[in-house]
VEXZARO-283072 format. One line per 2 residues: number of its first residue (from 0); their letters; for each residue x, y, z of C-alpha. Coordinates in Angstrom, 3 decimals. Layout:
NUM> A> X Y Z ~ ...
end
This chain:
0> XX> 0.000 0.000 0.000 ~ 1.276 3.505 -1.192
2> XX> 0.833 6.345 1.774 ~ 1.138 9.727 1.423
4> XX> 1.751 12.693 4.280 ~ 0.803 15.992 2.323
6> XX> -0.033 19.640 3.592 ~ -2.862 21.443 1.246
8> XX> -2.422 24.607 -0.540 ~ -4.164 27.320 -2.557
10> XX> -0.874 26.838 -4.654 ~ -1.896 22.573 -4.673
12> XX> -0.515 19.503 -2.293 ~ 2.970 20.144 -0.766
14> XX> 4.410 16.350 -0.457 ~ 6.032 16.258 3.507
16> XX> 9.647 15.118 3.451 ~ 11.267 13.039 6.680
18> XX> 12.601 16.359 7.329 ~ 9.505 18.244 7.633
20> XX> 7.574 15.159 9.708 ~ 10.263 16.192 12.139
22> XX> 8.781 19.582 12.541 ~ 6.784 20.587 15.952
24> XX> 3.310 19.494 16.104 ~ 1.408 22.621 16.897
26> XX> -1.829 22.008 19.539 ~ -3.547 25.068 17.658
28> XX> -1.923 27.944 15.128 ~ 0.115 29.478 18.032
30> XX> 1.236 26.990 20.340 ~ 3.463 24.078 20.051
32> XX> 2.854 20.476 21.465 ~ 5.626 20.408 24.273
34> XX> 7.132 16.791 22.398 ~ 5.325 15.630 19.530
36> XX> 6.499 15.713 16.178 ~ 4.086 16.459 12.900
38> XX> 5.242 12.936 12.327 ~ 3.601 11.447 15.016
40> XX> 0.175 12.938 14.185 ~ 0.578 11.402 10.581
42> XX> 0.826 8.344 11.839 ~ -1.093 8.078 14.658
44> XX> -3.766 8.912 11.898 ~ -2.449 6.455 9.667
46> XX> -2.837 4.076 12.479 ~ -7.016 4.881 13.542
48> XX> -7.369 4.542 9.896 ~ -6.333 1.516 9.619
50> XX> -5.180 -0.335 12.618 ~ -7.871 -0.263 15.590
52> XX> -10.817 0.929 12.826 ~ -9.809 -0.618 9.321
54> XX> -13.331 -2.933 9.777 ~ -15.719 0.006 10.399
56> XX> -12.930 2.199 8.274 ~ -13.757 0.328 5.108
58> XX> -17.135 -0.409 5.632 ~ -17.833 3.185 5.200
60> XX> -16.300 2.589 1.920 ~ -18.631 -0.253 0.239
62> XX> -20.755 -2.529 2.798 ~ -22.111 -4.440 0.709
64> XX> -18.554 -5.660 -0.637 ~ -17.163 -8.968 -0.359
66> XX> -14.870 -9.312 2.570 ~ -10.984 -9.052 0.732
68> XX> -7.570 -7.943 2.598 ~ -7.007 -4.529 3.046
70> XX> -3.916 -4.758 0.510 ~ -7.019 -6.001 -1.934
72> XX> -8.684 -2.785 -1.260 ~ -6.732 -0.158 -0.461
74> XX> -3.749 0.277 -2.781 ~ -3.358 4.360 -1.859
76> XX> -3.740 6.209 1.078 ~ -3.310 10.061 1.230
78> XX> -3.565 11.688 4.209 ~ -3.552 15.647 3.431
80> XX> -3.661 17.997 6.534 ~ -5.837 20.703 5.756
82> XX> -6.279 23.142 8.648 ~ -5.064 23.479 12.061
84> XX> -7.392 25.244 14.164 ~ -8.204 26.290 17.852
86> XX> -10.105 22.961 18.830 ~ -8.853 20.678 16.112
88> XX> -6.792 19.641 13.660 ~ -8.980 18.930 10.197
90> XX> -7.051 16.587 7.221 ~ -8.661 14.913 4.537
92> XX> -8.268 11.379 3.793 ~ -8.356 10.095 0.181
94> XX> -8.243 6.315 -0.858 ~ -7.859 4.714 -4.172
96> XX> -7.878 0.544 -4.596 ~ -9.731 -2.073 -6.577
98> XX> -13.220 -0.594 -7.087 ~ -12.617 1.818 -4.276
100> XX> -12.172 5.683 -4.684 ~ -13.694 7.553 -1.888
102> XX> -13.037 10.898 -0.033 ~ -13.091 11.296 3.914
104> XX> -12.373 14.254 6.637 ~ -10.648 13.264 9.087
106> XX> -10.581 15.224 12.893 ~ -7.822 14.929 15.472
108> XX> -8.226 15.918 19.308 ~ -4.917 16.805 21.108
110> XX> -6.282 18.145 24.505 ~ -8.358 17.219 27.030
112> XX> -10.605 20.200 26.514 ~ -11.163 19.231 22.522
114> XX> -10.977 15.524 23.301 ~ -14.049 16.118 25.230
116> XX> -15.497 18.779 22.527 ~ -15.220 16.129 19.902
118> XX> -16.988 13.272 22.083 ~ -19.721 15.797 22.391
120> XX> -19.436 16.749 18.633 ~ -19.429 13.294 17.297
122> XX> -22.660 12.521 19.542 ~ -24.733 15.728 18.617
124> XX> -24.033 15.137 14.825 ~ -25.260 11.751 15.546
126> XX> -28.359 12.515 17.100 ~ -28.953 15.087 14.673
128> XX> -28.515 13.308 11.703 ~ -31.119 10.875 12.504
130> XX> -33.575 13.924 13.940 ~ -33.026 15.420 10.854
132> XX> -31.235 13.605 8.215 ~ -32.147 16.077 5.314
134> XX> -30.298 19.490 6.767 ~ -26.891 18.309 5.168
136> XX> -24.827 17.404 8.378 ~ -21.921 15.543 7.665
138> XX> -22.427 11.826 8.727 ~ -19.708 10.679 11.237
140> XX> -18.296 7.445 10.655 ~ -16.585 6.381 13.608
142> XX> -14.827 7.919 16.551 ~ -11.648 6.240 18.758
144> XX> -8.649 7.414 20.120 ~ -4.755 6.321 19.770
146> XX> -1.602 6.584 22.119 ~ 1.109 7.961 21.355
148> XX> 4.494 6.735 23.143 ~ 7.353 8.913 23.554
150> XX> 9.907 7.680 26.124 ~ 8.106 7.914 29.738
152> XX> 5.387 10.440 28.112 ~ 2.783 9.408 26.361
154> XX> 0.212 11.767 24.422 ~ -3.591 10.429 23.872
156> XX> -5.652 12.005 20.341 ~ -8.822 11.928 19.456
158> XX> -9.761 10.716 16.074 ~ -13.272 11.359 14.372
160> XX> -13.735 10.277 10.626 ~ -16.978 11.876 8.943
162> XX> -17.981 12.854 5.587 ~ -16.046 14.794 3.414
164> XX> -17.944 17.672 2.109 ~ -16.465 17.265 -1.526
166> XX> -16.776 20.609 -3.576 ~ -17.904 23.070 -0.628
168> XX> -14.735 25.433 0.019 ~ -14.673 27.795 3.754
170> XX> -14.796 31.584 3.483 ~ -13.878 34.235 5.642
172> XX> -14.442 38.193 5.828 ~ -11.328 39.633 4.330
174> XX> -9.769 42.960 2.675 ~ -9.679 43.873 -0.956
176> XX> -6.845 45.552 -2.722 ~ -8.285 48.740 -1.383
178> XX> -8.998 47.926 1.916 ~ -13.202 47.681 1.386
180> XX> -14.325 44.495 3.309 ~ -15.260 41.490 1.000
182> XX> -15.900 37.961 1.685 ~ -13.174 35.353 0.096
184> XX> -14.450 32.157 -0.609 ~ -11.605 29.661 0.024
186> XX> -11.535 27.266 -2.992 ~ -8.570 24.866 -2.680
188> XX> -9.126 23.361 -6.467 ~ -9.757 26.901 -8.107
190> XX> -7.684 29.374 -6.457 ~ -9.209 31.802 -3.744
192> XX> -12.305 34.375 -5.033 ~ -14.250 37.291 -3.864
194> XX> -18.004 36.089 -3.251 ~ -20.433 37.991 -5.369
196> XX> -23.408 39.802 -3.601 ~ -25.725 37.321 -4.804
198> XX> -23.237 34.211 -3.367 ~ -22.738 36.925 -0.318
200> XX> -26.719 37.093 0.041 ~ -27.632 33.339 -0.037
202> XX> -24.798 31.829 1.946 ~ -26.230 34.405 4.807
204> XX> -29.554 32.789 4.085 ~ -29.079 29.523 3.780
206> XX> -27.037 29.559 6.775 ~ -30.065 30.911 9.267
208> XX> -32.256 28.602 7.346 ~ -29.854 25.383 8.495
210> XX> -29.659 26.812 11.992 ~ -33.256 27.381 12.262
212> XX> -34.198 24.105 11.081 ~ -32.124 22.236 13.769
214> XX> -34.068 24.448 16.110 ~ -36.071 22.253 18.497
216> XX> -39.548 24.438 19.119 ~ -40.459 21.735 22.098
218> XX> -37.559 22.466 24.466 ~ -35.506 25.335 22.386
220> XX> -32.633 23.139 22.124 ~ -30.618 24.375 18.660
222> XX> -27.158 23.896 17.475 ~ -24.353 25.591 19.721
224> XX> -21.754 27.109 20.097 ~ -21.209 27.757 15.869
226> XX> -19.009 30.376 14.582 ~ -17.453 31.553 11.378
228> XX> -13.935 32.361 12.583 ~ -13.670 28.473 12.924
230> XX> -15.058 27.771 9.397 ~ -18.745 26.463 10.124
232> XX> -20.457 27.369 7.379 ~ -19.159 26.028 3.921
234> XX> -20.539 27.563 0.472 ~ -20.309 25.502 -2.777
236> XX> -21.703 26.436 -6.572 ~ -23.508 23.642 -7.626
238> XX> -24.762 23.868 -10.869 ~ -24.109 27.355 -10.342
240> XX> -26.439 27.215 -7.703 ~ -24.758 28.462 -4.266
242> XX> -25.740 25.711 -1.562 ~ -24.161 26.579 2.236
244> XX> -23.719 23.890 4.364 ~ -23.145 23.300 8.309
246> XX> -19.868 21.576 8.849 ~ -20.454 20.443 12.403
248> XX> -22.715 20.576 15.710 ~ -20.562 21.049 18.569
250> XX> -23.801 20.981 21.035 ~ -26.974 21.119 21.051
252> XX> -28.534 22.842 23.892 ~ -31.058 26.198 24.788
254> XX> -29.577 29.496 24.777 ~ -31.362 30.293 27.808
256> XX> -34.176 28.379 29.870 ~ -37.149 30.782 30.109
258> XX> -40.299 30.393 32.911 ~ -43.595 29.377 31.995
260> XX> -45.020 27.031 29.474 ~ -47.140 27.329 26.465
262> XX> -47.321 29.897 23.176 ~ -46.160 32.931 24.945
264> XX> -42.860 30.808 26.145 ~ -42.498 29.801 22.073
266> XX> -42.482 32.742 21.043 ~ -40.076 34.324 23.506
268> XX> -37.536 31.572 23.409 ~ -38.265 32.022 19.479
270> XX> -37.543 35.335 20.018 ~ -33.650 34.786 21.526
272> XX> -32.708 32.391 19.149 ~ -33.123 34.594 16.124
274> XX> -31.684 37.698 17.884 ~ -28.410 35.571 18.726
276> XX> -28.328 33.986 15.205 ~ -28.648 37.582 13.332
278> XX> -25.887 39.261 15.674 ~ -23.272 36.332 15.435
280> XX> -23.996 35.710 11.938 ~ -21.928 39.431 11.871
282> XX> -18.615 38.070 13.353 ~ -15.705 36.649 11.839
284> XX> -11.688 36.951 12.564 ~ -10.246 38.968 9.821
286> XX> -8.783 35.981 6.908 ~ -9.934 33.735 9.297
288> XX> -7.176 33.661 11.980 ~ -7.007 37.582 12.205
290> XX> -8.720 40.078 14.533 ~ -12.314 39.640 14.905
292> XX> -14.553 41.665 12.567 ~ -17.949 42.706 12.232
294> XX> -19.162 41.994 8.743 ~ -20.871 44.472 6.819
296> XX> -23.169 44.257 4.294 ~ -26.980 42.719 3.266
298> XX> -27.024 40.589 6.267 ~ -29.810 41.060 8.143
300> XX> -32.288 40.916 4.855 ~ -31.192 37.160 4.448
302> XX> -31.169 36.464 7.795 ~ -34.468 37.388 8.343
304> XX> -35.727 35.732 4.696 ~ -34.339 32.490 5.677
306> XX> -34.902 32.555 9.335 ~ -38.458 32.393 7.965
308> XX> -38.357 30.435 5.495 ~ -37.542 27.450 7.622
310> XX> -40.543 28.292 9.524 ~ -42.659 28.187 7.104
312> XX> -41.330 25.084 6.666 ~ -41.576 23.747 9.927
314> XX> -44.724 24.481 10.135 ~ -45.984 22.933 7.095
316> XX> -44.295 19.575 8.861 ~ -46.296 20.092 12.375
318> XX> -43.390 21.751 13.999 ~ -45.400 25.340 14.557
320> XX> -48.725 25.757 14.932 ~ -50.249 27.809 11.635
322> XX> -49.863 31.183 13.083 ~ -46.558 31.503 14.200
324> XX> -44.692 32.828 11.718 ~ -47.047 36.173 11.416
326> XX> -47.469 36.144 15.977 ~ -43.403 36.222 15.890
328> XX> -43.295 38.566 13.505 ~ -46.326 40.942 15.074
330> XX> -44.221 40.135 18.240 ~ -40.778 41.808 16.843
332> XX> -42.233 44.385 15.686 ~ -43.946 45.642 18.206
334> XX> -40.265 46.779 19.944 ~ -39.614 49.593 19.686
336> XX> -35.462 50.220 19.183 ~ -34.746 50.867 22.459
338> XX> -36.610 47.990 24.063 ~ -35.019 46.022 21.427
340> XX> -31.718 47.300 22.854 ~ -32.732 45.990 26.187
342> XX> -34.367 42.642 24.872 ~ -30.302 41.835 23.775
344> XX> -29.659 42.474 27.745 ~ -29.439 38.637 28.546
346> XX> -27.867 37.644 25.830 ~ -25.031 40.438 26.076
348> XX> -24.396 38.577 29.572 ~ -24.261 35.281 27.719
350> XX> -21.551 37.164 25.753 ~ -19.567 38.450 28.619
352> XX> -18.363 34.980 29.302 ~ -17.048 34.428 25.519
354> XX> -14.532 36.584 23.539 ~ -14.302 40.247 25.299
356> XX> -12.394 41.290 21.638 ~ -16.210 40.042 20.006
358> XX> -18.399 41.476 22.739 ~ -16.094 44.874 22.502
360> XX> -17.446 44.790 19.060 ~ -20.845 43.842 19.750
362> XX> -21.526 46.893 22.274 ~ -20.160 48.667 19.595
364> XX> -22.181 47.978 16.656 ~ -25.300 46.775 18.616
366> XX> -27.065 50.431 18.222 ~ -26.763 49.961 14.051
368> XX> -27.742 46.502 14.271 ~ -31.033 47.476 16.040
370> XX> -31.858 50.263 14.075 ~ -31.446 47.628 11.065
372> XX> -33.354 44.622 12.409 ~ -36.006 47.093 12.996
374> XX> -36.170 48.519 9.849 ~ -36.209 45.547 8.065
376> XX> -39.037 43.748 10.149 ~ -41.500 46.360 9.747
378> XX> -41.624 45.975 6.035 ~ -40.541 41.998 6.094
380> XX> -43.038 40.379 2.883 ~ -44.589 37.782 4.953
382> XX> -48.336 37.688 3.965 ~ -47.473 36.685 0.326
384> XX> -43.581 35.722 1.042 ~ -42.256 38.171 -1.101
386> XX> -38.176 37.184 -1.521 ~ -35.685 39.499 -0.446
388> XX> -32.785 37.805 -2.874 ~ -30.458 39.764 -4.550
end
């Protein structure tokens, strides 16, 4: 069997040398793992893939194949490292063989706190993908962890193979040549591009459709935490159609646990989630890794249009009783700005115990932001579902 250690590029695959597998492993972008070598996460992947998990590895593959050897089957295994990132480590994992092409991502754990993130990740996209198995999670495979033995010290990662989201490329709020904030889509195959207003529009949209979705009416549970900064969202141009996707589902848990039962408890909880989606949906770290930055732009419009949209939907499954879509709506609008302002209160608390670089910017910009959720609400097309898209 032929295995290959690469690093991605916008420039293509860089092949890793014995040299560079002796490099520091890094834990995330700015710290380095206090022994282990990039080496030793290569093949302690190697190893999950197809050591301890090769059974459940290549069932994933065909199941319905006859049993052969793994030499039978696999004949090429490239493992590609394709981000390093503040929880995780993300590589993909590509296999060619007899009858057997197939594309996997592959996500490594290296501390305690995102060994336990990913147990929690792996179960929540579980659950959720047999709640709802048409929002376009990734499916996880299989989960496990391997040692790693150096001397007297010996390292544990985590190791979660899932779906491969093949032709869907991250994006990040960036700078043009003139300094004016755009949105780069990331496209690893294509080179790196500027997202048009109309891709800029519906990847807004489609994201607060996902979200709201996932969104559990009954008990207000919904998919968090979820950021962009850490690549959540993923856009792709299918038959130049632009199709977002969620990446992951970290948790899934209410925002906050109001009193009371009934409509009037719906709609409030209703009311939090879609205040926290619009007002995150407006961070993002600068190229990804930079400072974090509020986005600019036609937001808010496709927020609201696909926040919903999903309702509508929802509703038409027996999610949401008929009215609920216009009684939120009545609801929002009858805020005025300022008690708008106020109704962000507890969630600006919430916030307090997060980033203080995002919640400096959200005390900042949460004036605008009200002045524009309002505006928009009050004329939002709901009776005859009028589309906002660009």
């Amino acid at each position: 069997m032929n295995i290959l250690f690469l690093f991605s590029s916008p420039d293509g695959d860089i092949f890793l040398t014995p040299k560079d597998l002796e490099k520091p492993l890094f834990l995330f972008p700015s710290m380095q793992h206090p022994f282990l070598k990039l080496g030793d996460y290569f093949n302690a992947a190697q190893a999950f893939l197809l050591e301890h998990n090769l059974e459940s590895f290549l069932n994933t593959l065909q199941p319905r194949e006859e049993k052969r050897s793994p030499e039978e089957r696999i004949r090429k295994l490239l493992i590609r490292s394709e981000k390093q990132g503040a929880l995780y480590h993300v590589a993909s994992v590509e296999i060619e063989g007899k009858s057997v092409s197939a594309k996997f991502s592959l996500v490594a754990a290296m501390t305690e706190k995102s060994r336990e993130a990913l147990e929690r990740e792996y179960n929540t996209l579980t659950f959720l993908n047999k709640m709802h198995p048409s929002c376009g999670l990734p499916n996880a495979y299989c989960k496990g962890n391997q040692d790693i033995v150096h001397g007297r010290q010996t390292e544990s990662l985590s190791f979660l193979l899932e779906e491969w989201l093949e032709g869907y490329h991250e994006w990040h709020v960036s700078r043009d040549g003139t300094g004016k904030q755009c949105l780069r889509v990331w496209d690893q195959e294509k080179g790196y591009y500027t997202a048009s207003e109309k891709l800029f529009f519906q990847l807004f949209r489609q994201a607060a459709r996902i979200l709201t979705l996932l969104y559990d009416p009954e008990t207000s549970r919904q998919v968090r935490p979820w950021h962009h900064a850490a690549g959540d969202f993923v856009i792709g141009n299918l038959a130049d159609a632009p199709t977002a996707r969620l990446t992951t589902a970290r948790g899934y848990e209410p925002l906050l646990r109001l009193p009371g039962q009934g409509p009037k408890k719906i709609l409030g909880n209703l009311l939090f989630f879609f205040l926290d989606m619009g007002l995150r949906m407006r961070l993002d770290r600068l190229d990804g890794e930079g400072q974090v930055t509020w986005i600019e732009g036609n937001i808010l419009p496709a927020v609201t249009e696909g926040f919903f949209s999903a309702i509508e939907t929802m509703t038409d499954e027996g999610y949401f009783t008929e009215t609920v879509a216009r009684d939120f709506l009545a609801l929002l609008t009858s805020f005025s700005p300022a008690e708008l302002i106020a109704a962000f209160e507890p969630l600006v608390e919430i916030y307090r115990e997060g980033d203080p670089e995002e919640l400096g910017l959200i005390i900042e910009h949460l004036p605008g932001h009200v002045e524009e959720l309002s505006s928009i609400t009050e004329k939002f097309p709901l009776s005859n579902r009028v589309s906002w898209s660009q």
